[in-house]
C-alpha positions in Angstrom: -65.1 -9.4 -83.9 -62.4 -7.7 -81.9 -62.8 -4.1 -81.0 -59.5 -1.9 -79.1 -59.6 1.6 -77.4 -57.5 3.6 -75.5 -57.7 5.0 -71.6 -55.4 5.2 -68.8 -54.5 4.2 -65.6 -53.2 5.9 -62.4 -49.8 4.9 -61.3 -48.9 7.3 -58.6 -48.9 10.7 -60.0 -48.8 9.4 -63.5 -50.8 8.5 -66.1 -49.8 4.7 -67.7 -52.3 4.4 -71.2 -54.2 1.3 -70.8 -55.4 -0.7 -74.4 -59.1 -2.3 -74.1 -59.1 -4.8 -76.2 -62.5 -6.8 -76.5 -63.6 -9.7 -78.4 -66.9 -11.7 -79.2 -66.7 -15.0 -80.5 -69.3 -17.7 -80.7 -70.4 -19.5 -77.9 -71.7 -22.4 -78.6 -73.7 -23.6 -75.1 -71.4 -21.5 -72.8 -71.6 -17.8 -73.1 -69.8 -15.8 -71.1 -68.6 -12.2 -70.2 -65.0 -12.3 -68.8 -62.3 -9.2 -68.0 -58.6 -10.2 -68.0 -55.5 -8.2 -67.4 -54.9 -8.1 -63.5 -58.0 -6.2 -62.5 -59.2 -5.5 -59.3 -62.8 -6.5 -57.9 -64.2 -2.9 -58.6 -62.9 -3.4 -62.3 -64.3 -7.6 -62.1 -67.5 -6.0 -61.6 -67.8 -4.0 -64.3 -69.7 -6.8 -66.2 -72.7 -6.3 -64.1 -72.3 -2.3 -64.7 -72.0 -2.7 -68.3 -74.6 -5.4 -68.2 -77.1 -3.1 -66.5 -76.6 0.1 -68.1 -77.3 -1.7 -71.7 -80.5 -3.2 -70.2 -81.2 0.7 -69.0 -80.9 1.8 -73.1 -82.7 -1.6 -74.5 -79.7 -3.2 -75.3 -78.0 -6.6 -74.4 -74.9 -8.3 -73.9 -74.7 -10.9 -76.8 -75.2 -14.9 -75.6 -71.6 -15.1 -76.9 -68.1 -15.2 -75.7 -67.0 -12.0 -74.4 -63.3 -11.6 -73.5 -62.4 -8.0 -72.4 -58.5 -7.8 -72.2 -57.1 -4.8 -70.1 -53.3 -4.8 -71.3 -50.2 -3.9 -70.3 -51.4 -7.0 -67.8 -48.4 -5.9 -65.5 -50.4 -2.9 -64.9 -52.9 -3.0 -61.9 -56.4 -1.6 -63.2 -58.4 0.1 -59.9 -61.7 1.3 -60.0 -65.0 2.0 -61.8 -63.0 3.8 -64.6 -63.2 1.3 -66.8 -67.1 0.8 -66.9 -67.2 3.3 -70.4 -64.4 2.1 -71.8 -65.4 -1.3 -71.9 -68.9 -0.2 -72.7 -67.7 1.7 -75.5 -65.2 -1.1 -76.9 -68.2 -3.9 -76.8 -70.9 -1.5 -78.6 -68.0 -1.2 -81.2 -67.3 -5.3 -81.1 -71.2 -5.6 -81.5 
């Protein structure tokens, strides 16, 4: 299932719109939680604040291949920003 929302990024003074695009697939014997699209470490670690804050309401990540694609990829992604996006995008995939 592929799930897309919308946020934004800070380019200097501006505002660039930022798609979250975020897919589940089957795993087979390697699940795993990835975040592509030239992402910082603050962003990169989002899968642990995602992971946590669904373990905080009773929920978990599914054992399945999850690909969380931050696009335009030319676009640096900073910060902790993201975390509800994402969140938001992979209840939706779910």
């Amino acid at each position: 299932m592929v799930a897309r929302l919308v946020t934004w990024a800070f380019d200097g003074a501006e505002a660039r719109r930022v798609d979250v695009q975020v897919q589940i697939t089957d795993a087979g014997a390697n699940p795993y939680f990835s975040i592509v699209g030239l992402a910082d470490k603050a962003v990169a670690e989002s899968r642990e604040r995602v992971r946590s804050a669904f373990a905080a309401i009773g929920l978990s990540v599914p054992a399945k291949r999850v690909l969380v694609n931050l696009a335009p990829a030319d676009l640096p992604k900073e910060g902790s920003h993201y975390d509800a996006p994402i969140a938001v995008a992979l209840l939706t995939a779910m």
